[in-house]
Short mmCIF file of the C-alpha atoms (twelve columns), coordinates in Angstrom:
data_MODEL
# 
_entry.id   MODEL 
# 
loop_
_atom_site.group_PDB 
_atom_site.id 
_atom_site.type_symbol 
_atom_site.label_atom_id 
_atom_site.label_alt_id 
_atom_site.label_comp_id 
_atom_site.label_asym_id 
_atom_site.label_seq_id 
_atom_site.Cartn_x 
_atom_site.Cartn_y 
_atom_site.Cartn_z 
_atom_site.pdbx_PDB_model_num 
ATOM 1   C CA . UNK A 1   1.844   0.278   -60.243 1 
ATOM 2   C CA . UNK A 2   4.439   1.292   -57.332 1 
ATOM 3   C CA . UNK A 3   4.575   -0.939  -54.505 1 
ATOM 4   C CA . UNK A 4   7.506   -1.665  -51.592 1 
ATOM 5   C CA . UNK A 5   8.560   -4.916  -51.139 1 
ATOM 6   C CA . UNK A 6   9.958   -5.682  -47.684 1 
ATOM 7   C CA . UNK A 7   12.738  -8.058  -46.431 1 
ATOM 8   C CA . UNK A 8   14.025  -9.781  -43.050 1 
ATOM 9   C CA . UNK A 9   16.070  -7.280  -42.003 1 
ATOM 10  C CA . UNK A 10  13.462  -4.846  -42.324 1 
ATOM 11  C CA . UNK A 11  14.587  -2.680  -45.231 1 
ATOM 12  C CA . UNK A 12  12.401  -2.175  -48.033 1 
ATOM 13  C CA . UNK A 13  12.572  -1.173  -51.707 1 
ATOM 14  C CA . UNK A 14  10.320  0.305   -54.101 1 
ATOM 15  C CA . UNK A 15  9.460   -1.049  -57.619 1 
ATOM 16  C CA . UNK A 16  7.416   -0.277  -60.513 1 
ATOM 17  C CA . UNK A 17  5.518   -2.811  -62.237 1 
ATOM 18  C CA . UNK A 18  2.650   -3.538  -64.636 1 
ATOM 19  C CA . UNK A 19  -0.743  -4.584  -63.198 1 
ATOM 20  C CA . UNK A 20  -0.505  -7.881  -64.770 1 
ATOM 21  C CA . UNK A 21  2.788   -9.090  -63.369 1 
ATOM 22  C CA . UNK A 22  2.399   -12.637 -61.807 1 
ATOM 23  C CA . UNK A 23  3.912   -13.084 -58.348 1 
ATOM 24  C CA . UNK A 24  6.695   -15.190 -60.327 1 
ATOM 25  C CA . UNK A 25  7.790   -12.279 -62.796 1 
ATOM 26  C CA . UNK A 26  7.976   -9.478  -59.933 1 
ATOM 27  C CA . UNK A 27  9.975   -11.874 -58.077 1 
ATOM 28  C CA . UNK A 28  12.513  -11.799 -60.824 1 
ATOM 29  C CA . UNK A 29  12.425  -7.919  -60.595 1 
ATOM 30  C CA . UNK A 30  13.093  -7.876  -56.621 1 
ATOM 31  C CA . UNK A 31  16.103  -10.415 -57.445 1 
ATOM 32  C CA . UNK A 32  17.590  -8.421  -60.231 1 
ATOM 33  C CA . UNK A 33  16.756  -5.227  -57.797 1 
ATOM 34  C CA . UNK A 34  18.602  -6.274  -54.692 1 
ATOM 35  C CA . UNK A 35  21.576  -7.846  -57.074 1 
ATOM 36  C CA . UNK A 36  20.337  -11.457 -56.203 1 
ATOM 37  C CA . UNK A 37  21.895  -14.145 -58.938 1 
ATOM 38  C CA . UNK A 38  19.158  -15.411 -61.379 1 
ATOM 39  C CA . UNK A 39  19.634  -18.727 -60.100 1 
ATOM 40  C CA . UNK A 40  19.536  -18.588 -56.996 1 
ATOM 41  C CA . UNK A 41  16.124  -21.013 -56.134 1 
ATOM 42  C CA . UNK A 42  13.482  -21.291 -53.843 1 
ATOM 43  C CA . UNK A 43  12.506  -17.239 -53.018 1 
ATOM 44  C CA . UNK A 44  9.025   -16.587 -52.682 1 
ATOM 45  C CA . UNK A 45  6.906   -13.432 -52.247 1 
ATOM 46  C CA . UNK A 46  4.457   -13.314 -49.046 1 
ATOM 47  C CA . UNK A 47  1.419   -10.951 -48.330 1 
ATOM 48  C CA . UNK A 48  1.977   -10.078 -45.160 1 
ATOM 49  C CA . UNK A 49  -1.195  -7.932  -42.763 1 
ATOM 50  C CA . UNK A 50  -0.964  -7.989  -39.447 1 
ATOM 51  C CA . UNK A 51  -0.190  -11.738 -37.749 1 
ATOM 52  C CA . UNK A 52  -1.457  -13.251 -41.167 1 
ATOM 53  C CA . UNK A 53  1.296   -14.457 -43.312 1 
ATOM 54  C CA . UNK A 54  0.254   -16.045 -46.705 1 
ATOM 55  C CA . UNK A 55  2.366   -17.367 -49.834 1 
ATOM 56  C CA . UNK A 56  1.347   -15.925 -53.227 1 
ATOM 57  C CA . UNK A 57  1.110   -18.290 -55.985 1 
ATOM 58  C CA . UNK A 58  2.855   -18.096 -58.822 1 
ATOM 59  C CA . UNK A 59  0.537   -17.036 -60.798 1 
ATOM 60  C CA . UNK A 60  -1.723  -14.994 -58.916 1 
ATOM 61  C CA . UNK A 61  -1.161  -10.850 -59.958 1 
ATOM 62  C CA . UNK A 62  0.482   -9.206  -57.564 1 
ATOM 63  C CA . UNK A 63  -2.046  -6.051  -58.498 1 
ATOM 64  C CA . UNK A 64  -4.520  -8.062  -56.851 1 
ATOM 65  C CA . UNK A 65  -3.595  -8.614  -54.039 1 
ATOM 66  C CA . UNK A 66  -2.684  -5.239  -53.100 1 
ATOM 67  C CA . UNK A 67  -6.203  -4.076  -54.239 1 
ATOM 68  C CA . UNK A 68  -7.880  -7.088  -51.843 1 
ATOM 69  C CA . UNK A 69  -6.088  -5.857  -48.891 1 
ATOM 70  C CA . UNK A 70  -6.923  -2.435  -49.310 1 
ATOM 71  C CA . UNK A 71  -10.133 -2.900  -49.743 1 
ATOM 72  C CA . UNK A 72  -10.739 -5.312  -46.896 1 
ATOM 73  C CA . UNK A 73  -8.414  -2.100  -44.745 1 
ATOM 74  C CA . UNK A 74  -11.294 0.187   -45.730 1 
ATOM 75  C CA . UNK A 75  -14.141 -2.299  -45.031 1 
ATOM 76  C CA . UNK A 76  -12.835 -2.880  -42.007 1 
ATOM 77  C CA . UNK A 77  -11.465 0.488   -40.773 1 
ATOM 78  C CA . UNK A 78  -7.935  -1.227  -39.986 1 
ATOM 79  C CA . UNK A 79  -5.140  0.981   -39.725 1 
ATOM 80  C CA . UNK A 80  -2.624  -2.081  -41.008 1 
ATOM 81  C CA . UNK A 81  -1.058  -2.065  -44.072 1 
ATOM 82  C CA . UNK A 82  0.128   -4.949  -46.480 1 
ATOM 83  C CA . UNK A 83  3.836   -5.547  -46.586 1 
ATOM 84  C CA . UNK A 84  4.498   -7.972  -49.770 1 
ATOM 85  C CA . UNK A 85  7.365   -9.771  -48.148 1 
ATOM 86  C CA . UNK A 86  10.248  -11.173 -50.030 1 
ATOM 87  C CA . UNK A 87  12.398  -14.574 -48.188 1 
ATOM 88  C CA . UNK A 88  13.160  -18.012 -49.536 1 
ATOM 89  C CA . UNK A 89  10.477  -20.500 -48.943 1 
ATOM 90  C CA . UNK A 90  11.844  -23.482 -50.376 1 
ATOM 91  C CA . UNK A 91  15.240  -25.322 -49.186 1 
ATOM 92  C CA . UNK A 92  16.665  -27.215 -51.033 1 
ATOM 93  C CA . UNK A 93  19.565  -30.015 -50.370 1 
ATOM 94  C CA . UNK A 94  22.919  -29.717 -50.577 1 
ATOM 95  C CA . UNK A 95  23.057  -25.804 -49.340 1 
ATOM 96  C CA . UNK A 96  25.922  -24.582 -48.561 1 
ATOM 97  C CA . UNK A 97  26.510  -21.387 -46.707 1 
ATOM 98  C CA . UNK A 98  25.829  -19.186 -49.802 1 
ATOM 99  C CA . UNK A 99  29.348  -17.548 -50.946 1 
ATOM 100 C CA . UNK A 100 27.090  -14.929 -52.580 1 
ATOM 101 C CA . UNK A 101 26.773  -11.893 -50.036 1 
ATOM 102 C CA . UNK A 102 23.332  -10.911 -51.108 1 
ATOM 103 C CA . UNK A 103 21.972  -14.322 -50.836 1 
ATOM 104 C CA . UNK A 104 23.762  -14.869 -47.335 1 
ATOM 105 C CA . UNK A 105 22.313  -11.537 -46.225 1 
ATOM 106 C CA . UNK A 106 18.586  -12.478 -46.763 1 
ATOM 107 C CA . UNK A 107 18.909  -16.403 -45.225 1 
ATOM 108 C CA . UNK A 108 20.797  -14.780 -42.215 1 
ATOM 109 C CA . UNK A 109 18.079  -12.105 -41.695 1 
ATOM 110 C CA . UNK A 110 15.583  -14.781 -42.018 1 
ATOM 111 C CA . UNK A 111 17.534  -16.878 -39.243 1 
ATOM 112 C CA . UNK A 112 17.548  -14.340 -36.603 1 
ATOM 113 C CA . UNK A 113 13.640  -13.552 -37.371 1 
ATOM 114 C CA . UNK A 114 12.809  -17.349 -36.805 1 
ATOM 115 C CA . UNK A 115 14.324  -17.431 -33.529 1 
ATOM 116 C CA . UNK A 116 12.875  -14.249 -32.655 1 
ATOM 117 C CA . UNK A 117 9.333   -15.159 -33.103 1 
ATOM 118 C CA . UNK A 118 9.739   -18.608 -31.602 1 
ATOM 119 C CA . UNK A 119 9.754   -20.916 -34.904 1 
ATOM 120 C CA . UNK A 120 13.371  -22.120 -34.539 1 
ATOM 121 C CA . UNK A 121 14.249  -24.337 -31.139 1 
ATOM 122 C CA . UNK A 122 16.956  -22.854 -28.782 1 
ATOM 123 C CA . UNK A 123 17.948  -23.818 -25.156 1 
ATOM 124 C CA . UNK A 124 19.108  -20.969 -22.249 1 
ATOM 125 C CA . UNK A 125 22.529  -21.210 -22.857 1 
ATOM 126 C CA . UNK A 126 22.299  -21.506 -26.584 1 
ATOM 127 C CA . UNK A 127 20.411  -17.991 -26.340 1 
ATOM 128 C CA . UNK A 128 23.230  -16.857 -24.425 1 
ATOM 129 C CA . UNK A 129 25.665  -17.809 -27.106 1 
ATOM 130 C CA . UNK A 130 23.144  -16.305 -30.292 1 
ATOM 131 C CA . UNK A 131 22.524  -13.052 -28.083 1 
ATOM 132 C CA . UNK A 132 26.991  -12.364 -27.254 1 
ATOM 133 C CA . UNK A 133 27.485  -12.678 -31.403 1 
ATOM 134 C CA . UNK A 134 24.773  -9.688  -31.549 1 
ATOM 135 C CA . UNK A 135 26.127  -8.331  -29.484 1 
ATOM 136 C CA . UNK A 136 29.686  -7.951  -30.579 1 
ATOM 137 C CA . UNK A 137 27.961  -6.981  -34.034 1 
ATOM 138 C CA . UNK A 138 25.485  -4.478  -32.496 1 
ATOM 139 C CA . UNK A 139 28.032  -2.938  -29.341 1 
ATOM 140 C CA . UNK A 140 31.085  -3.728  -30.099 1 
ATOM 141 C CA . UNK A 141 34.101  -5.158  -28.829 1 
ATOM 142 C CA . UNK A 142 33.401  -5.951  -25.002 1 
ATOM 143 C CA . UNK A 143 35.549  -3.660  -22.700 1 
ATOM 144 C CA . UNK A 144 36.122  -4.197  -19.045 1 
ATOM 145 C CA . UNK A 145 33.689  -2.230  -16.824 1 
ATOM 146 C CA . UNK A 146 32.172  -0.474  -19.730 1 
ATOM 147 C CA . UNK A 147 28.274  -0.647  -19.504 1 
ATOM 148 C CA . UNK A 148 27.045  -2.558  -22.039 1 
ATOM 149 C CA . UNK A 149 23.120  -2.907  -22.989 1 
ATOM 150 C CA . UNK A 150 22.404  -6.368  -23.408 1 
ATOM 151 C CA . UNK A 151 18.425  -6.091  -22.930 1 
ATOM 152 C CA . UNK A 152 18.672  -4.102  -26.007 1 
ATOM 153 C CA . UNK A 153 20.078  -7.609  -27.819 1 
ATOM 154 C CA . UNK A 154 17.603  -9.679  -25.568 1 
ATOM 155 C CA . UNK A 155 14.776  -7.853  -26.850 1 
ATOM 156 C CA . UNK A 156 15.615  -7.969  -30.108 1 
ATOM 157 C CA . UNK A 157 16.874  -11.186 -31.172 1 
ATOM 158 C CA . UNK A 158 15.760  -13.265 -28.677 1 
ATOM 159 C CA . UNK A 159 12.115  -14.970 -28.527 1 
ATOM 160 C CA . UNK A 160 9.627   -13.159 -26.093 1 
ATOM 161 C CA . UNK A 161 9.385   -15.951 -23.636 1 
ATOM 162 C CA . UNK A 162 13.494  -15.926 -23.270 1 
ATOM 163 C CA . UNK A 163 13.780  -12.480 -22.992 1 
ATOM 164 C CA . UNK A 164 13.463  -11.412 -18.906 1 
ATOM 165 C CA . UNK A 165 15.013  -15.255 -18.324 1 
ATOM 166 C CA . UNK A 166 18.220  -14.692 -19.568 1 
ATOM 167 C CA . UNK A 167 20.733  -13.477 -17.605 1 
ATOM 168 C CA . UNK A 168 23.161  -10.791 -18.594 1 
ATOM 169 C CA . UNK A 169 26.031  -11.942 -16.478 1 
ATOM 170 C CA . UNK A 170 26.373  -15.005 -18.647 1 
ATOM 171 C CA . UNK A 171 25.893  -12.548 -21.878 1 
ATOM 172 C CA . UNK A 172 29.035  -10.958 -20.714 1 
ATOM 173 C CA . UNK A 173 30.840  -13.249 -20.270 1 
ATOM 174 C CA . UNK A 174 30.479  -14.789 -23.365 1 
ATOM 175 C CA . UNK A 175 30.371  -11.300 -25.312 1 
ATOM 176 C CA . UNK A 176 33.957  -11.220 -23.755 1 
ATOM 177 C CA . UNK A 177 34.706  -14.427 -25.353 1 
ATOM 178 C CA . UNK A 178 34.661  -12.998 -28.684 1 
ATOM 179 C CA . UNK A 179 36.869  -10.642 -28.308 1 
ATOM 180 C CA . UNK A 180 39.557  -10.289 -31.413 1 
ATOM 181 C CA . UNK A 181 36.397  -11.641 -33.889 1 
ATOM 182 C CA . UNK A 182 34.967  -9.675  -36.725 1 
ATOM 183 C CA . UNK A 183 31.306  -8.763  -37.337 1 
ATOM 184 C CA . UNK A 184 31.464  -11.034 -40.548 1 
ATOM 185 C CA . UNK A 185 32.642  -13.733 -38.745 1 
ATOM 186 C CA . UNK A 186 30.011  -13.691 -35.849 1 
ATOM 187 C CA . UNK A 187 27.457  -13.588 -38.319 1 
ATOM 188 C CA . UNK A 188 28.859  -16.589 -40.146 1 
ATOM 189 C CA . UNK A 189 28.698  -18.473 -36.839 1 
ATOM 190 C CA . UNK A 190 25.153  -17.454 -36.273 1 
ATOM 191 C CA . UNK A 191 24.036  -19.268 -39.251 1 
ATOM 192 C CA . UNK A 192 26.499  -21.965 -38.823 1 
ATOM 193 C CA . UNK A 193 24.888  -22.697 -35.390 1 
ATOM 194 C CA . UNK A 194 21.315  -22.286 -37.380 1 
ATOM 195 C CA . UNK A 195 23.038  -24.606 -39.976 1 
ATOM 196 C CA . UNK A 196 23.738  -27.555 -37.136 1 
ATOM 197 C CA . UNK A 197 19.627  -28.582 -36.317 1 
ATOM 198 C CA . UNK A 198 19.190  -31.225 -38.819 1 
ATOM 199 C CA . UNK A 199 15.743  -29.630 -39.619 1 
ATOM 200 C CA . UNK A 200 17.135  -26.238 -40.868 1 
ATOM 201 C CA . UNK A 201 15.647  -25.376 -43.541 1 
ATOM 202 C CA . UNK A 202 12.021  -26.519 -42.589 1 
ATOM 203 C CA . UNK A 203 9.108   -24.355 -42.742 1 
ATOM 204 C CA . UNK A 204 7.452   -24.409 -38.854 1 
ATOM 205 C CA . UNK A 205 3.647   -24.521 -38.122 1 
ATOM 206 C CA . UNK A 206 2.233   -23.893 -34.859 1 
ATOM 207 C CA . UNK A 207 -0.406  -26.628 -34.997 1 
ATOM 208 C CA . UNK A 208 -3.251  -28.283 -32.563 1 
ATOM 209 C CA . UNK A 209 -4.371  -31.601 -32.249 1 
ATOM 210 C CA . UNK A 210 -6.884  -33.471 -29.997 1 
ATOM 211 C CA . UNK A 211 -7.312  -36.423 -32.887 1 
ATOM 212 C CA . UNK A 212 -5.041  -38.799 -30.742 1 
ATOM 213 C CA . UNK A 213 -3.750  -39.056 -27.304 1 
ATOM 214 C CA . UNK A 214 -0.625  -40.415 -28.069 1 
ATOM 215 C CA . UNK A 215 0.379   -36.952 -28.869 1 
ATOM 216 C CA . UNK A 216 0.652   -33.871 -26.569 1 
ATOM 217 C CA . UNK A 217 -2.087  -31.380 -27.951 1 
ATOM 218 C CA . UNK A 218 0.486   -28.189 -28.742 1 
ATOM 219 C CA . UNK A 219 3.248   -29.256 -31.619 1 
ATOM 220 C CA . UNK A 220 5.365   -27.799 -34.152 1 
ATOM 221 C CA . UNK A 221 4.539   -29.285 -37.759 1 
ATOM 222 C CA . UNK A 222 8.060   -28.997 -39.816 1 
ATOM 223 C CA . UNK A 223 7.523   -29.586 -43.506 1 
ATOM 224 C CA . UNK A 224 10.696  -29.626 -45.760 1 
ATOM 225 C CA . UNK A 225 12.437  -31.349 -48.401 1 
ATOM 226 C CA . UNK A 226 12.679  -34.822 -46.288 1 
ATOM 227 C CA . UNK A 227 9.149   -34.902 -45.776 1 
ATOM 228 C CA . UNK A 228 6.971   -33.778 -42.409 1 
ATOM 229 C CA . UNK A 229 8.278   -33.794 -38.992 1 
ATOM 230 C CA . UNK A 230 6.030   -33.718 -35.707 1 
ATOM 231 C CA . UNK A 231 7.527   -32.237 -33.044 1 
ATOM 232 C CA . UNK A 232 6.796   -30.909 -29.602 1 
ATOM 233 C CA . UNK A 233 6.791   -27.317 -29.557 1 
ATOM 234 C CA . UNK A 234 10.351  -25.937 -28.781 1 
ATOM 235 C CA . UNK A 235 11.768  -29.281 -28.901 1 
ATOM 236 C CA . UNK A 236 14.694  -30.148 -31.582 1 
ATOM 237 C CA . UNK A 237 14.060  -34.026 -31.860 1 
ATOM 238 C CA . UNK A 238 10.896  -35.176 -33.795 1 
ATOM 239 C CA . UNK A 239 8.728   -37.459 -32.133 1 
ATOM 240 C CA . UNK A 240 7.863   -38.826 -36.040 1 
ATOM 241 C CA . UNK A 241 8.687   -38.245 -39.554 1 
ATOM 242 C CA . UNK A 242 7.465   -39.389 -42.704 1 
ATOM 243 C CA . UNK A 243 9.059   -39.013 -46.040 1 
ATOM 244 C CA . UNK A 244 6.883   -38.057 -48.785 1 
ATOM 245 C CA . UNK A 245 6.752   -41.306 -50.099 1 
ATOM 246 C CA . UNK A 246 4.874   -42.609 -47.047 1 
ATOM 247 C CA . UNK A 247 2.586   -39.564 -47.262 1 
ATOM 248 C CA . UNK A 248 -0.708  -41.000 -48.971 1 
ATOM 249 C CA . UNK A 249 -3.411  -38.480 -48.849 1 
ATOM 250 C CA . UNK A 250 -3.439  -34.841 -47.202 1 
ATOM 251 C CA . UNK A 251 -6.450  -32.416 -47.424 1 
ATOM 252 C CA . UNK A 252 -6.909  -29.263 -46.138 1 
ATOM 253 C CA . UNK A 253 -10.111 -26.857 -44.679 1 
ATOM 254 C CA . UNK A 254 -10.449 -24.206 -43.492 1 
ATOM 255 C CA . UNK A 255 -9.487  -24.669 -40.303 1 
ATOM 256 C CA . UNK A 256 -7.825  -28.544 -40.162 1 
ATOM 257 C CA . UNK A 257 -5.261  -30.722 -41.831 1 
ATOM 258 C CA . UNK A 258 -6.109  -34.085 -42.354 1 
ATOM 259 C CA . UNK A 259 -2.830  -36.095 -42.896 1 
ATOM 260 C CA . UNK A 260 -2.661  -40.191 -44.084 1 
ATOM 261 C CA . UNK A 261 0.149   -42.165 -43.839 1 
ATOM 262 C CA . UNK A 262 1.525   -45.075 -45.383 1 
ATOM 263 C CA . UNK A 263 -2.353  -46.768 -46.354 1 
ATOM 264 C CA . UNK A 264 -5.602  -45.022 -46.866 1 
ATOM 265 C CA . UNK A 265 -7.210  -48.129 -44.853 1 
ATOM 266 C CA . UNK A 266 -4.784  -49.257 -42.646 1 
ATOM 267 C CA . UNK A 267 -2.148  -46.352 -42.086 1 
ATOM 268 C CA . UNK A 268 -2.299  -43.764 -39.194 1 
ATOM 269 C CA . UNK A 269 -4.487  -39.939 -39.913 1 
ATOM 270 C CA . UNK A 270 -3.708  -37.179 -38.284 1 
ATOM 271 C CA . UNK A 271 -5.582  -33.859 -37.927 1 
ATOM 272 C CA . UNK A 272 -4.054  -30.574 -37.190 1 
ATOM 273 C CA . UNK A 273 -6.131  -27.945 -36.282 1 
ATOM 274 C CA . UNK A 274 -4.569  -24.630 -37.897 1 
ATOM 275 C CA . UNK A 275 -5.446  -21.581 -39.983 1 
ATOM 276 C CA . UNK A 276 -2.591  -22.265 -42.351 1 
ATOM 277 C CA . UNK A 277 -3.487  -25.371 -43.717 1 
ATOM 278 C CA . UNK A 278 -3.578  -24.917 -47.421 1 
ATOM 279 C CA . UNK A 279 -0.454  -23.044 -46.958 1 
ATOM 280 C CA . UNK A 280 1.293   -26.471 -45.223 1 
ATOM 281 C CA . UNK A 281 -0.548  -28.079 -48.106 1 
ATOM 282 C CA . UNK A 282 0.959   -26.165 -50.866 1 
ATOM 283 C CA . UNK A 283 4.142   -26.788 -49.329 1 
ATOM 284 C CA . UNK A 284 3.740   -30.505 -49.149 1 
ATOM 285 C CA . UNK A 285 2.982   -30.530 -52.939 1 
ATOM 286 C CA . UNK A 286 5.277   -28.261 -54.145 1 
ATOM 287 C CA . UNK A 287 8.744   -29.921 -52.416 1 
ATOM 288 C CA . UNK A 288 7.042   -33.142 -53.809 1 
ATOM 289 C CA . UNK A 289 7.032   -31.939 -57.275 1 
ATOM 290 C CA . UNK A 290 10.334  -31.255 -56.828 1 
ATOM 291 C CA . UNK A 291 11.338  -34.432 -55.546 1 
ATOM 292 C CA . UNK A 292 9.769   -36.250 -58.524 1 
ATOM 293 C CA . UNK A 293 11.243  -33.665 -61.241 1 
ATOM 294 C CA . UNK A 294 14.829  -34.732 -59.405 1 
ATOM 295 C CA . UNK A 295 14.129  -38.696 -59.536 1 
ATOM 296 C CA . UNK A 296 13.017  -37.704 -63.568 1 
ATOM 297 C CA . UNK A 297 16.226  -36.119 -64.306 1 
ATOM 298 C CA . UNK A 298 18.509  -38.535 -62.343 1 
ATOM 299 C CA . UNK A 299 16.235  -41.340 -64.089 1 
ATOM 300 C CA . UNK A 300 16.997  -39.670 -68.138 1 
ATOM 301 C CA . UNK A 301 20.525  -38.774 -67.437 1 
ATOM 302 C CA . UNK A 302 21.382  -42.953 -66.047 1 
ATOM 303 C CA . UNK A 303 18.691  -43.605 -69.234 1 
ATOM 304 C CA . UNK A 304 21.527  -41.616 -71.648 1 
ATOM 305 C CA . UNK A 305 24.620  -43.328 -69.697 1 
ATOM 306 C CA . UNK A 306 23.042  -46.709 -70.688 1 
ATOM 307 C CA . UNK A 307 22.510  -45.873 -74.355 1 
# 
């Protein structure tokens, strides 16, 4: 089977595979493709069509999935395509900027696409700042009285609801400020700005709830390797977090996540209302796994110390 796997930055590349594979092995093809080291962790593949986004498992065959959606495209006379999607999904602590260009290149990409479509929080003048380093990548060096087209940069690395708000004036003069830099170096302070929230690194839902009133009814659900974070949408601080351990029961639907913390009698539910709830699921149990195959490792290498 032939099939193009896309990344961030919107290139793609073409690969040949049997119609077994698993999700897992052809993700070991796109690494060794692109030049991406063997251990580098936590890349995933998505199906992407249209607005819906979906992680594959594992295990599932990649075959199949392409096969599903073109079937469903026929059924349904839509003229969208699947684009199996390749990006990390999983972040785990202590990441450094990756020294590995190839690695750097995909989280970066990622970066600028989670601030484009709103899932990363950024004030006015922050925008500013993210839209002069484009700029100096994308125009150039800033000359005086040269025209320079900053709603170009607006409209493409900024989030829709920034873009006309913005003002170029301030672009400028910021774009001016960077005069003497290189592109690699505005790119590595792109992702060191990224790098700053504490919650870089989480995976944002855009979630509804009318469960309580002591939250608003729009908010941003981070999950990550901390544990879940419940924000207000746009905002940087969390208005609560739990840590795994204090996370008792979850269970998706179809439609709602139903979240228990700290006791199944006494502790505090929430229910989000979102279509991606076994994906926020899935999430939630696989950084947990993670967590506990850490504290068994830790927990055998002290045991060894000891003997």
């Amino acid at each position: 089977i032939h099939a193009r796997f896309y990344f961030m930055d919107g290139q793609f590349r073409a690969l040949e595979f049997d119609s077994a594979a698993t999700t897992e092995e052809v993700v070991e093809m796109v690494k060794d493709r692109i030049g991406l080291r063997r251990d580098a962790s936590g890349f995933s593949l998505f199906e992407v069509f249209g607005q819906l986004e979906r992680n594959m498992l594992p295990q599932e065959k990649v075959a199949d999935a392409i096969f599903k959606w073109e079937k469903y495209a026929k059924s349904t006379n839509s003229f969208k395509n699947l684009k199996l999607t390749f990006k990390k999904r999983l972040f785990l602590k202590p990441y450094t900027n990756p020294k590995d260009p190839v690695e750097f290149n995909l989280v970066f990409h990622q970066a600028i696409d989670d601030v484009v479509n709103d899932r990363f929080p950024v004030t006015f003048d922050e925008a500013v700042y993210l839209a002069a380093l484009r700029a100096h990548v994308e125009l150039g060096e800033y000359v005086e009285d040269q025209a320079f087209d900053y709603p170009s940069i607006t409209d493409q690395y900024l989030p829709k609801h920034m873009q006309d708000k913005v003002e170029v004036s301030k672009i400028a003069q910021k774009h001016k400020e960077m005069m003497g830099r290189s592109k690699g170096d505005c790119n590595q302070a792109f992702m060191d700005f990224i790098r700053q929230w504490p919650l870089y690194g989480s995976t944002i839902f855009e979630v509804l709830q009318s469960y309580t009133s002591t939250l608003p009814k729009n908010l941003w659900l981070a999950v990550d390797q901390n544990g879940i974070h419940i924000l207000k949408r746009r905002e940087k601080e969390p208005l609560v977090t739990y840590s795994y351990r204090n996370i008792v029961n979850y269970s998706p639907s179809l439609k709602n996540l139903m979240i228990v913390t700290e006791s199944l009698t006494r502790g505090t539910k929430f229910v989000f209302n979102t279509s991606q709830a076994s994906q926020i699921a899935h999430l939630i149990r696989d950084y947990t796994h993670i967590i506990v195959e850490q504290q068994r490792r830790a927990s055998a290498t002290n045991q060894q110390k000891n003997d």
